[in-house]
C-alpha positions in Angstrom: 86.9 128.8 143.0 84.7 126.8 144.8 85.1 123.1 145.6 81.7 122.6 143.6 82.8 124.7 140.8 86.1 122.6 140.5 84.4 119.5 140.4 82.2 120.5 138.2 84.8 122.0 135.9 86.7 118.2 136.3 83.5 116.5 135.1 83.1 118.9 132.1 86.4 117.6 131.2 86.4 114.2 131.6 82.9 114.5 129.7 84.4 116.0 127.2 87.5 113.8 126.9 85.4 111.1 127.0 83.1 112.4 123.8 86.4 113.4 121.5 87.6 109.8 122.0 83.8 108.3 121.0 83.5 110.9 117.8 87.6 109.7 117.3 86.3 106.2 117.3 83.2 106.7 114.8 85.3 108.4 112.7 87.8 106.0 112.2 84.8 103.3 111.5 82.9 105.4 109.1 86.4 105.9 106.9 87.0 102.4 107.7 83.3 101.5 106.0 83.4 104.5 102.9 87.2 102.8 102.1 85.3 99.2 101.8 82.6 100.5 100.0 84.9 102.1 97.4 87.1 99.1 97.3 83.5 96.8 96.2 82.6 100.0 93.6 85.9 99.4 91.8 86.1 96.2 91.6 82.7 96.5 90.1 83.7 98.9 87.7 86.4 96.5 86.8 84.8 94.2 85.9 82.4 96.0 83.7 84.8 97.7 82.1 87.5 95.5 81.9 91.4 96.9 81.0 91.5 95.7 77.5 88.6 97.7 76.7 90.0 100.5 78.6 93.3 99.9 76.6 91.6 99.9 73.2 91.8 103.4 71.5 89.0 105.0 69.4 
């Protein structure tokens, strides 16, 4: 293999490398922002419908 083709193949991976740690990073905030969000629904719910009613039988 060339010297080209070897540095070209160490770029490809660093690039690479480098774009699994970004998509790692959005990841983690977008389950970090759905976890909020469905935290805030709940305690919504909650309060609309609160356990005593949920507690009462038909």
């Amino acid at each position: 293999m060339t010297k080209k083709v070897q540095s070209l193949l160490n770029e490809l991976k660093k690039e690479t490398l480098r774009y699994k740690e970004l998509l790692d990073e959005r990841t983690k905030k977008l389950t970090s922002l759905k976890k909020q969000i469905d935290h805030e629904l709940q305690k919504e719910y909650e309060k609309e419908y609160p356990k005593s009613l949920n507690n009462q039988k038909p």
